[in-house]
Structures are given as C-alpha cells and as structure tokens.
KOLLOMI-771377 format. One record per residue (C-alpha): x, y, z; residue in three letters. Coordinates in nm, 3 decimals, decimal comma. Example, Ala and Ser with C-alpha at 12.3 -4.5 7.8 and 13.67 -1.06 7.14 Angstrom:
<rs>
R      east     north        up   code
R     1,230    -0,450     0,780    ala
R     1,367    -0,106     0,714    ser
</rs>
This chain:
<rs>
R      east     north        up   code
R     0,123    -1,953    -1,650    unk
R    -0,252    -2,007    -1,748    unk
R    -0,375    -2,358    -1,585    unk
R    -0,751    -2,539    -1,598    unk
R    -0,959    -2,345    -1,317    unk
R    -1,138    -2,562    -1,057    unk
R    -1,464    -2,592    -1,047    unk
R    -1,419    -2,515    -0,683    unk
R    -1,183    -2,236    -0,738    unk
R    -1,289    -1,909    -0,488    unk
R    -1,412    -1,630    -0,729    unk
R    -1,256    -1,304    -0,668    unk
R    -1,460    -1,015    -0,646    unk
R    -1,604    -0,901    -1,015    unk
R    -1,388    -0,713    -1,204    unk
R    -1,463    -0,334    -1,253    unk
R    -1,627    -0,220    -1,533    unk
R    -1,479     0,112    -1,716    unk
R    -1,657     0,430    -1,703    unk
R    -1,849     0,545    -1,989    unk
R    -2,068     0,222    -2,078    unk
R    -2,374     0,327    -2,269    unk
R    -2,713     0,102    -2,351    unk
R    -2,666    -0,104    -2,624    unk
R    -2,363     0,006    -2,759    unk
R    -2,118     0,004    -2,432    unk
R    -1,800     0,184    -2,454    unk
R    -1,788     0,253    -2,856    unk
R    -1,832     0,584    -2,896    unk
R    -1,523     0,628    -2,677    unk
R    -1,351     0,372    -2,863    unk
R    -1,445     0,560    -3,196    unk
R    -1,367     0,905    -3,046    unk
R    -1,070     0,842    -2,836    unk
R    -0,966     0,542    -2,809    unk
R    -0,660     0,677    -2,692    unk
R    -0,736     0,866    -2,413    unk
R    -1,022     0,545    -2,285    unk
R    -0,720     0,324    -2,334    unk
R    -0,476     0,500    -2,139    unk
R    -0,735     0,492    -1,828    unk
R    -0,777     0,151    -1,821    unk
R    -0,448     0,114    -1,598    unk
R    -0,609     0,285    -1,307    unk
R    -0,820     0,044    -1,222    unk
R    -0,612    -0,274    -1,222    unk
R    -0,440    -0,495    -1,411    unk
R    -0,780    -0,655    -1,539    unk
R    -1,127    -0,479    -1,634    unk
R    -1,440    -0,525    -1,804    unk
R    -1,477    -0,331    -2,141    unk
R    -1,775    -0,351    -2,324    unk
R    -1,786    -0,402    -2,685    unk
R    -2,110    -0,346    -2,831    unk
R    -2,365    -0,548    -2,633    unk
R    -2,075    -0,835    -2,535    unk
R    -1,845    -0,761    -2,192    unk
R    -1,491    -0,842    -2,229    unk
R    -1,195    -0,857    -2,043    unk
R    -0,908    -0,599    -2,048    unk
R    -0,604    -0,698    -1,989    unk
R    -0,342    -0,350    -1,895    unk
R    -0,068    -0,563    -1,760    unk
R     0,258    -0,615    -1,956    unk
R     0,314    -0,986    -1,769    unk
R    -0,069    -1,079    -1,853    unk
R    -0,057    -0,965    -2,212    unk
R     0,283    -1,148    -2,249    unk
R     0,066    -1,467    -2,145    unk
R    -0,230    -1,430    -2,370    unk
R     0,005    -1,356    -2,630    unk
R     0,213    -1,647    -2,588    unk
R    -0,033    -1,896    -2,568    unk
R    -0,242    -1,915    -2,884    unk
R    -0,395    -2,246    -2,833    unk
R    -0,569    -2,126    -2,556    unk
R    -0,649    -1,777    -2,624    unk
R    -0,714    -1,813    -3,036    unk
R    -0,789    -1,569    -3,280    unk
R    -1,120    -1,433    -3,232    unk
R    -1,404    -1,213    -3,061    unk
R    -1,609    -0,970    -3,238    unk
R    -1,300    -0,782    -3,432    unk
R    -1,149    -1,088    -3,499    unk
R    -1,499    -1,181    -3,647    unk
R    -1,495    -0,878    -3,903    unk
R    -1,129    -0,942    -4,005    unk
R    -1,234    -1,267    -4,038    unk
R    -1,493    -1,112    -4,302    unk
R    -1,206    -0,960    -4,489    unk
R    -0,895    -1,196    -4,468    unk
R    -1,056    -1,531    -4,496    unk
R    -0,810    -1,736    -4,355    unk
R    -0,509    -1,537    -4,425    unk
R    -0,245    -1,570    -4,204    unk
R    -0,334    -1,313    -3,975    unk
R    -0,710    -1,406    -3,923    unk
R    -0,667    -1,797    -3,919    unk
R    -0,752    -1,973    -3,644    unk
R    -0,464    -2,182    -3,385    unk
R    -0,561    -2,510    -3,596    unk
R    -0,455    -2,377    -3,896    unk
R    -0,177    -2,125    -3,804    unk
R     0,105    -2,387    -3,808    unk
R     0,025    -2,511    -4,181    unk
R    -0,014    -2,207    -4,359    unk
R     0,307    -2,032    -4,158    unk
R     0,502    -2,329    -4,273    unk
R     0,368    -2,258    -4,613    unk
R     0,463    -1,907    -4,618    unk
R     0,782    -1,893    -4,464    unk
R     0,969    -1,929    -4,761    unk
R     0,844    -1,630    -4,900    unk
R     1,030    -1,436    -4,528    unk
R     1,348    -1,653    -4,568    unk
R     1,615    -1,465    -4,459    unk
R     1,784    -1,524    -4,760    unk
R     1,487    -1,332    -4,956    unk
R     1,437    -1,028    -4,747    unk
R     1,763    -0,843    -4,874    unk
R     1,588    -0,880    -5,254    unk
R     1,236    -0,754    -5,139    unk
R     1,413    -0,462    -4,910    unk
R     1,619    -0,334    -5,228    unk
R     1,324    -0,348    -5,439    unk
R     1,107    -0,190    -5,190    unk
R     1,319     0,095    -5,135    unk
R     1,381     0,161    -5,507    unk
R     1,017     0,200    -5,518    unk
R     0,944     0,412    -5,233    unk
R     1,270     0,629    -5,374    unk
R     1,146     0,642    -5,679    unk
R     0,791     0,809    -5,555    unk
R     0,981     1,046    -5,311    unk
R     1,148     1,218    -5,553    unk
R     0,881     1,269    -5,788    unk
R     0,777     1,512    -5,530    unk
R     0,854     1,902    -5,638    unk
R     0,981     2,179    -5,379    unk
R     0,722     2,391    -5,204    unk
R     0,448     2,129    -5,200    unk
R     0,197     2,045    -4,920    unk
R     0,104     1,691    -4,904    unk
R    -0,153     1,536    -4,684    unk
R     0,170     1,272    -4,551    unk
R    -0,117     1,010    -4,454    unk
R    -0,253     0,951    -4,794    unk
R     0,116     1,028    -4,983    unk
R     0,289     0,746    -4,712    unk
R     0,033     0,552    -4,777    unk
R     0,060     0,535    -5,172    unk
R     0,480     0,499    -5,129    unk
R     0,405     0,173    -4,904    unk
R     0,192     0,074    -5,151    unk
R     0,392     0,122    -5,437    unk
R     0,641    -0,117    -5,254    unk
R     0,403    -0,383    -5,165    unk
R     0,226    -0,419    -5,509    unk
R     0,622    -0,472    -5,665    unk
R     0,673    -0,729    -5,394    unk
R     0,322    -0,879    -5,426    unk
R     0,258    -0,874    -5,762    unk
R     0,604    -0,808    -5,966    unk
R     0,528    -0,442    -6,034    unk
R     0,273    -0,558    -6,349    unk
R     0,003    -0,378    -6,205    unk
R    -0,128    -0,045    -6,347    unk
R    -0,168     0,247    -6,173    unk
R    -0,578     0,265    -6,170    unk
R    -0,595    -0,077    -6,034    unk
R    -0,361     0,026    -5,736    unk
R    -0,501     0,359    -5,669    unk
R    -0,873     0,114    -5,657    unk
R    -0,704    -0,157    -5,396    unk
R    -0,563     0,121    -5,206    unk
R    -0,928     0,283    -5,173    unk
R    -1,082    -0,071    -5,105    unk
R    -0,833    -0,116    -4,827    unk
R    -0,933     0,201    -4,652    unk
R    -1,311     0,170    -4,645    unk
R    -1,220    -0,199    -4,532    unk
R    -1,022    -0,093    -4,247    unk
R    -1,236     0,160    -4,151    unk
R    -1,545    -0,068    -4,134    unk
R    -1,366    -0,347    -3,935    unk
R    -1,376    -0,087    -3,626    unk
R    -1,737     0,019    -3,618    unk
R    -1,815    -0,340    -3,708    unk
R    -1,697    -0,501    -3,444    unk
R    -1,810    -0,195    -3,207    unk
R    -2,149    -0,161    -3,263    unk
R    -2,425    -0,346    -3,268    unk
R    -2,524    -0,612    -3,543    unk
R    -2,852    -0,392    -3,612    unk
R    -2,687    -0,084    -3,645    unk
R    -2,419    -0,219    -3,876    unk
R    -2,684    -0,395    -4,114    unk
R    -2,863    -0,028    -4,184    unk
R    -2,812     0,091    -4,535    unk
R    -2,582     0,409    -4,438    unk
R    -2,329     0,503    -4,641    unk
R    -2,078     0,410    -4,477    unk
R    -2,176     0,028    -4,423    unk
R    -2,241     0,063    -4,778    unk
R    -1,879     0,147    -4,904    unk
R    -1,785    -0,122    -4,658    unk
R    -1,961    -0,382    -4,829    unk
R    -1,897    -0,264    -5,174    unk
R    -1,493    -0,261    -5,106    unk
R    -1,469    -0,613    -4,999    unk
R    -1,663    -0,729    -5,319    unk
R    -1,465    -0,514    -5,551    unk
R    -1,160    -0,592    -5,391    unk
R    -1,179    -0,967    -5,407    unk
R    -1,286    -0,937    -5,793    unk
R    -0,978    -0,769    -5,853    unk
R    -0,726    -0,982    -5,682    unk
R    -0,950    -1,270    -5,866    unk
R    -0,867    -1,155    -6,198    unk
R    -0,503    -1,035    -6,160    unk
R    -0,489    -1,400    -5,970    unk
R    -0,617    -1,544    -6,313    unk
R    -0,417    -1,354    -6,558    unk
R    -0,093    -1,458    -6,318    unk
R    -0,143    -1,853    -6,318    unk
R    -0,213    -1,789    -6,703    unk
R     0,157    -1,624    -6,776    unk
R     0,415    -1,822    -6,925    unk
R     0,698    -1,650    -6,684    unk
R     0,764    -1,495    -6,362    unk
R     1,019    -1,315    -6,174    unk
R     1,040    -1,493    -5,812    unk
R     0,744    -1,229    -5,725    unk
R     0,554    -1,270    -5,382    unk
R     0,216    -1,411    -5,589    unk
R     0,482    -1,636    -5,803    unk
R     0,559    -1,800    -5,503    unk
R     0,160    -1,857    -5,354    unk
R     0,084    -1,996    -5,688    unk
R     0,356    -2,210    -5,693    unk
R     0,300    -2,613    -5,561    unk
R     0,439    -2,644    -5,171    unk
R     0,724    -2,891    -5,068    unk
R     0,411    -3,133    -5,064    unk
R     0,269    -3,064    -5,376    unk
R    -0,027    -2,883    -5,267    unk
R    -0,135    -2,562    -5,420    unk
R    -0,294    -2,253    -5,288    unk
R    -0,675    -2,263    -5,436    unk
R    -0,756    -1,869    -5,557    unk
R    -0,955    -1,809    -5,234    unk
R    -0,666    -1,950    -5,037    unk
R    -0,370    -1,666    -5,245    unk
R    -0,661    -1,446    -5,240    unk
R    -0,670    -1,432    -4,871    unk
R    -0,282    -1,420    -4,814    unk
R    -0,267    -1,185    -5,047    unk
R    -0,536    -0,942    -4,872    unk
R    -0,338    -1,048    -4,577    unk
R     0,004    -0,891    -4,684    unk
R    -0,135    -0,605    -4,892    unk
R    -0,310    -0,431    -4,537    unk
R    -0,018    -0,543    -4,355    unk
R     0,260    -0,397    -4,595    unk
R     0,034    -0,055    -4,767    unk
R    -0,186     0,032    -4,434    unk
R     0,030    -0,021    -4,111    unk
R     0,329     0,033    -4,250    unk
R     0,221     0,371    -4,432    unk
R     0,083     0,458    -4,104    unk
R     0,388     0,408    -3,937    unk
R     0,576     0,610    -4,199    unk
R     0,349     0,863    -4,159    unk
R     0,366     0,929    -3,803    unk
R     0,727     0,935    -3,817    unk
R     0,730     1,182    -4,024    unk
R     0,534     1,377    -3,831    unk
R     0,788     1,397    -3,527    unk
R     1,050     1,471    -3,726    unk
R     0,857     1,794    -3,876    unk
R     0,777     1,844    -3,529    unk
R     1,155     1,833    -3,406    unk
R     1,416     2,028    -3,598    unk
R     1,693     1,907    -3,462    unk
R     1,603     1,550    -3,450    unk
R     1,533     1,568    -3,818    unk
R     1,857     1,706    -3,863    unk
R     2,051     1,396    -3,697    unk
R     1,834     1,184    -3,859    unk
R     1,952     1,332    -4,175    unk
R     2,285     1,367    -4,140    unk
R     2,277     0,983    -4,113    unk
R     2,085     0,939    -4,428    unk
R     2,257     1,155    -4,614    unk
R     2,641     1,002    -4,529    unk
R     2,509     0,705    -4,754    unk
R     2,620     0,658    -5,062    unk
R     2,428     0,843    -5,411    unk
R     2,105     0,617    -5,494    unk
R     1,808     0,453    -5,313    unk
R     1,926     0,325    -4,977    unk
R     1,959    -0,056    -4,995    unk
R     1,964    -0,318    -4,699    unk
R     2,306    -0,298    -4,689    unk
R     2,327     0,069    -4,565    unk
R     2,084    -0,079    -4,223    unk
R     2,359    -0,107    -3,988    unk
R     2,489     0,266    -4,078    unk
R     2,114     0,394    -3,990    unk
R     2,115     0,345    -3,622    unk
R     1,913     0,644    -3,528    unk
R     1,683     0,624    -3,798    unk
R     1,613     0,241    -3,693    unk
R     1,520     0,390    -3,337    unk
R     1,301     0,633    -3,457    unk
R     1,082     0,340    -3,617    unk
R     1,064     0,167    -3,288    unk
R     0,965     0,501    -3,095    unk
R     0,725     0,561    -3,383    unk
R     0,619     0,168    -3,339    unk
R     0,607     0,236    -2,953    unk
R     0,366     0,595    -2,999    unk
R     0,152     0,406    -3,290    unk
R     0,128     0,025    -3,292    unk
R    -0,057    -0,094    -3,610    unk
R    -0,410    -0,108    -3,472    unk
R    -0,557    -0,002    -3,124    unk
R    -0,657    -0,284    -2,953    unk
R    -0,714    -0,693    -3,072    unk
R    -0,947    -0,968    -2,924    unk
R    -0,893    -1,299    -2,829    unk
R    -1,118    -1,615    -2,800    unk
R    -1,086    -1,827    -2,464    unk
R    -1,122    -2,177    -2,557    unk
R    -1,108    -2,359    -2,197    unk
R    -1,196    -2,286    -1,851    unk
R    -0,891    -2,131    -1,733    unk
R    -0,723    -1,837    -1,515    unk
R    -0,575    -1,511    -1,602    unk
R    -0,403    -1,339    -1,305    unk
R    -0,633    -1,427    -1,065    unk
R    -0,967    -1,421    -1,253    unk
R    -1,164    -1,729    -1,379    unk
R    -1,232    -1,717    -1,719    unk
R    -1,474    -1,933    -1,916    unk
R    -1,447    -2,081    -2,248    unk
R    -1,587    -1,824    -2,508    unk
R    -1,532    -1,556    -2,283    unk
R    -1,349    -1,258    -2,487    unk
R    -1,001    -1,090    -2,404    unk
R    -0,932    -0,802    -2,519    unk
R    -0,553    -0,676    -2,540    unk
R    -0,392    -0,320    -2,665    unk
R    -0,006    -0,264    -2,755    unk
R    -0,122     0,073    -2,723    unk
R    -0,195     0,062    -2,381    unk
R     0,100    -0,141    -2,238    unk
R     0,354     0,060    -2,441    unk
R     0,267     0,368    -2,278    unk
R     0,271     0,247    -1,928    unk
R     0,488     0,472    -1,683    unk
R     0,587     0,154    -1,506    unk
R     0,753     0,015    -1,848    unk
R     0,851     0,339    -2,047    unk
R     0,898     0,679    -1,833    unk
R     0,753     0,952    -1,970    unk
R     0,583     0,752    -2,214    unk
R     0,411     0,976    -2,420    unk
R     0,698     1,153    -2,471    unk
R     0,862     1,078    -2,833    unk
R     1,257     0,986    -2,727    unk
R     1,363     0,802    -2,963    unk
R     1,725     0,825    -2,776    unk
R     1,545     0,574    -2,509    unk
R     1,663     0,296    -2,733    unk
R     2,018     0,348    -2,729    unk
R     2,077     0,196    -2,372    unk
R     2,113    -0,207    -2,368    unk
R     1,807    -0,237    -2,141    unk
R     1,578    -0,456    -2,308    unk
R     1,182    -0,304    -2,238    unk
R     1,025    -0,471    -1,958    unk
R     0,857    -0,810    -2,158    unk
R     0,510    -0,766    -2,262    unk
R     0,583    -0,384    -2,279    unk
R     0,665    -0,362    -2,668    unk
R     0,504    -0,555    -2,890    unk
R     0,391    -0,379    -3,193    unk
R     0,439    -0,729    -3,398    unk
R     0,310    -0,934    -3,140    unk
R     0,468    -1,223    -2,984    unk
R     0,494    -1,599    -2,991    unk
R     0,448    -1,826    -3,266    unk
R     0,203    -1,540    -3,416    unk
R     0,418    -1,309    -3,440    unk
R     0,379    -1,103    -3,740    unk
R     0,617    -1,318    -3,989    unk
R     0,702    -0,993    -4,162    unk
R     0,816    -0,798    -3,865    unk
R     1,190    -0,801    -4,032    unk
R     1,106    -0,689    -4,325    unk
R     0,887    -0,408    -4,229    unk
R     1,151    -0,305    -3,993    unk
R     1,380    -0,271    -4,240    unk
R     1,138    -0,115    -4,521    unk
R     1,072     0,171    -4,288    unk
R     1,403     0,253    -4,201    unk
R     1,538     0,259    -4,564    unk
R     1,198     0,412    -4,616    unk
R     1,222     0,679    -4,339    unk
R     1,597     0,737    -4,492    unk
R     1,539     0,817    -4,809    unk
R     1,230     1,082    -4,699    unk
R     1,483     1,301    -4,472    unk
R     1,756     1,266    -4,736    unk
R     1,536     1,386    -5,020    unk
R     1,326     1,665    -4,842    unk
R     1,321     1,883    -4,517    unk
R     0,972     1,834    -4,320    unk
R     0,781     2,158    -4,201    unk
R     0,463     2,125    -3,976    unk
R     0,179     2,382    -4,161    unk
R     0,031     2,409    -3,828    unk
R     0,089     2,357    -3,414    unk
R    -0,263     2,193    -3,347    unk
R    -0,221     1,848    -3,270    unk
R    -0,283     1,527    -3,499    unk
R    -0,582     1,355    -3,475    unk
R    -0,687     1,038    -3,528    unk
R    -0,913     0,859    -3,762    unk
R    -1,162     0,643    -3,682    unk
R    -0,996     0,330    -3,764    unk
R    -0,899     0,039    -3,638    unk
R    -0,544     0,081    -3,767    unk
R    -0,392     0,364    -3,629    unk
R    -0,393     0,615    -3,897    unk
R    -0,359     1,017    -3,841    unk
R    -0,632     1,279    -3,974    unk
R    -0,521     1,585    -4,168    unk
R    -0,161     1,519    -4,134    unk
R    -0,026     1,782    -4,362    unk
R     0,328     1,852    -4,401    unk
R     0,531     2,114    -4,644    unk
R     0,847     2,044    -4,859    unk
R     1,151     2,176    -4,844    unk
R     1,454     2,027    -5,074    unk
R     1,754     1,880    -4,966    unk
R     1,899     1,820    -5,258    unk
R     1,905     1,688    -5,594    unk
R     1,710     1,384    -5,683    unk
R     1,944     1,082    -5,655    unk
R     2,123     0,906    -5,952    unk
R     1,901     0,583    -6,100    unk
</rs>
C-alpha cells in the first residue's frame, strides 16, 4: 500500500522516459495517432515510466497491482492532471469530474437514481428504445455502425434522462455537441495551452459545443422544473429535494446531466459499436450469439431475458476488455508518497490506461485476440487487469446498468439483422479520447421480421 515517503528515503534511479518525446509537445502526436500501439509499449520498459503530456512529465503506471492501488485510493491520488482539467471544463462537477472532497456527497445524492430496485425499469425502457431504432432499419443498407450505435444509445439515454419529451432536432444537436466535446478533451489536454488557444477550426467547434450544449440542457432544465407532472424520469429525480432537503441548483443537474449523457450515448455506443464489429468479423460467433437472442421470447428483450444471454454478456466484457471507454486517465498526487518503489511528490501527475493493463500477456494470453469464450472459466482476471468501470469507491455508479443495456442492446442487433464487413482493412481509430472507431461500416442482412410492439 501507498505510505508518506521519507524525506530520507534512497531515490531509485530515474524512471525511463518513452521513446518518441518531441519539443514542446512530448509524446502527443503518438497519443493522437496511435495511442494504441505507444500504449502497448509502455510494458517493456517497466512497471513505471515517464510519459510526457504536452510540456508536463508524468508517470505511467503498466502494472495491474500499481493501477489497482492508484485506483483504490482516491484521497490520495484525486481526480485531476491536465485531462482531468479539460473534463473538468465540460462536466463541472459532475460525478465523474468532481474532486475526492466532493465525491462522497454527490454519490450519496445520486444513488437513488442506480438503486437496484430502479435499474430493471430503466433497462426495459432502454431496450424498447434501442429496439425500436433497430428495426427501423431496411434490408440491404450500409450504415456507418459508429454514428448509427451511437444515435440507438442515445435514443436510450435521452428516455432515461429526460422522459423521452425531447424532439428529435434537439437530440441529433446534443449528440453533435457531445462529439466535438469529446474530441477536444484529447488534444486539449495533449497539447500545449498556446496551441489550443489558436482560432482553428477545430478549437473553434470545441468551444462553440460546450456553450450550445449547456444552453440547451439550461432550457429543457427550465421548461422541466416548470411542468406540473413527471414520470419518475432520471432529470425528475435531480430536480427533486434530497433526503435533506437540498436541491440540485441548474448548474449542479446541468453537470450530472452532461455527466450521464457522455457516459450513457458516447462510451456505451462505442462499445456497441465495436461489438458489432467482431461479430461481422466472425460468422460463426455471430451465429451463437444469435441463436441465443433469438430463443427469447417475440418483443424487445427485457432485463428479465439477462440470465438466458450468457454469451452475449461475454461478448460485452471481451468488447469492454479490446475497447475500454477512453484510452488513458490522469490522476493528481496530493501528498508525498510512494508508488512501487518511486517517490512521488504532491502535484506530481499519474497517468493510468485500462487499455494497457487489459492487454497485458501476463494477465490475458493472447490478448489482442477477441475470445470472448475466455470468460466462461471461473478464473477471476488477475486484479487490476480489467477495469473498464474503474474501481473503488469511483467506480462508475452505472457500471450495472450499462452492462445490462448492452447486452439487451447487443441482443436485439443480432436478432434483428445479420452483420457483413464491406471490407477486410482494419478499423481505425478516431482521434478521441473515448475510444471510438473510424469508418466502421457494416451491411444488413435480415433475420427476420420486425418484432411485435
């Protein structure tokens, strides 16, 4: 475990920085360009390295054990570093960006919304939606799966977020917000302050999406607080007073809301997307998978058809294992302390990557192999080796409900429609900080009939 270094303590020889630094902006073009491959070489030169981020060094942790500790303890490693600084930017202090001194509260406040007891409801409704756009689909079409996954997830999220009384031009505007959002964060937190303040394009769609987007949630916000009824939606419940009376100012749902909206539309589309993807790649695996799908009874699947969807539930967590949400996250040291062996100051920067430990040899053989049989034997992953929510107290608070939205989700795509690759060349990636393919277009095929309403 982590303990206060001495000021005596013997330093160990410096760590080793990666290959590929540049002037100025370090090792970002690598990070923008393949972050998978520079990721995956980290490994080779120990369980610790120095990764530059712009102009600021960092440490990278490629240990399972060591990113199980930072992980664990959030008091002492806290949310932040220059892409926590940028998400910052976007989320506020929504529960994902918020700082260790204000975790606690606001999980407390939101755990109602994750009850157990409430997930069955938002599962159903999410899967009637997702259903619903599946099978307006027609035979014979090629659909960039990306942007198509994408809209279902969203779909779902905006009739758990906001009780399905949003139109479709607002939607289609959040869900174009979110992506020039997400795809700022990256080079945001990569490159240099000066570059990032130069009027390109890009940095101005950046800007211009987090305006537009909080005006929007500000007025649908408004017009919410200002109706005379609700239906137990996700905002219904942020608007609502807590167990101690206190209620959410706008900027406060506003963040959460921001919060669950790139959570639930971009991850989880991207996720949905990439499973896809193997199963057009894999002809027979998409036929098991839906052969199990399509033993379920006529209609959108429901939460109660989870336990019959075994393989389809361990295709998520290969896809999860292949494609966490985002490539790599940064944590703030707040006291003098020790990681492995090496000192580390407070304000020093760690950076950790799902990515990288979940394709270590050491913790999954043949690891960038897509098995989704590897998840059949009781063997739990070595710990620190799969963590696509996270761990500890910040785990994502959603990670059961996404779970089972992709499953039902994932379900309902292989019992609707048969998957065919257009072409062998391999996916790319987008520059992103989530982990989103490029070009990812598939062709349909029917199964069958659309299901019964």
């Amino acid at each position: 475990m982590s303990h206060t270094a001495s000021r005596t303590h013997t330093v160990p020889a410096a760590l080793p920085l990666l290959p590929g630094a540049l002037p100025l902006i370090g090792h970002a073009l690598r990070l923008l360009h393949d972050p998978a491959g520079f990721l995956t070489t980290a490994p080779a030169h120990g369980p610790l390295s120095r990764v530059r981020l712009g102009p600021l060094t960092a440490t990278l942790v490629s240990d399972p054990a060591l990113t199980r500790e930072v992980l664990l303890d959030d008091a002492l490693y806290d949310k932040g570093g220059p892409l926590y600084d940028r998400i910052a930017d976007v989320m506020g202090n929504g529960l994902l960006a918020c700082p260790h001194a204000r975790h606690r509260q606001q999980r407390r406040l939101l755990q109602p919304v994750f009850h157990k007891d409430r997930v069955p409801a938002h599962l159903d409704l999410m899967a009637a939606e997702i259903t619903d756009g599946i099978d307006q689909w027609r035979p014979g079409q090629t659909l960039d799966m990306a942007a198509q996954a994408q809209a279902l997830t969203a779909r779902a999220i905006v009739a758990t977020l906001f009780d399905g009384t949003l139109d479709g031009a607002t939607v289609t505007t959040m869900v174009e917000d979110m992506s020039a959002i997400t795809a700022g964060i990256y080079s945001h937190a990569l490159l240099p302050a000066a570059y990032t303040r130069l009027p390109l394009p890009a940095h101005r769609r950046y800007t211009r999406a987090q305006s537009h987007l909080r005006a929007t949630l500000g007025r649908i916000i408004t017009e919410h607080r200002a109706r005379t009824t609700d239906h137990g939606a996700f905002l219904s419940l942020l608007t609502e007073p807590g167990p101690d009376g206190h209620t959410l100012t706008d900027k406060d749902v506003s963040d959460q809301v921001i919060t669950f909206f790139i959570a639930g539309m971009e991850t989880t589309g991207n996720a949905l997307a990439w499973a896809a993807h193997h199963l057009a790649q894999d002809a027979a695996l998409q036929q098991r998978v839906h052969a199990e799908a399509a033993a379920l009874p006529a209609g959108p699947p429901t939460h109660t058809h989870l336990p019959h969807l075994e393989l389809t539930s361990r295709v998520i967590t290969e896809t999860l294992r292949h494609y966490p949400p985002v490539w790599l996250l940064t944590r703030s040291v707040t006291r003098d302390t020790t990681l492995g062996d090496h000192p580390l100051r407070a304000g020093d920067t760690v950076v950790i990557s799902a990515h990288l430990v979940q394709h270590l040899p050491s913790a999954h053989p043949r690891p960038h192999h897509f098995a989704p049989d590897r998840w059949s034997r009781p063997t739990p992953p070595v710990p620190g080796s799969l963590i696509p929510f996270g761990l500890g107290a910040r785990k994502c608070i959603g990670d059961t409900l996404g779970m089972g939205e992709l499953t039902l989700a994932l379900a309902a795509l292989t019992r609707r429609w048969h998957l065919i690759p257009t072409t062998a060349a391999p996916v790319r990636y987008e520059k992103d900080i989530v982990i989103r393919p490029r070009k990812l277009h598939l062709h349909l095929r029917p199964r069958q009939a659309p299901s019964p309403s």
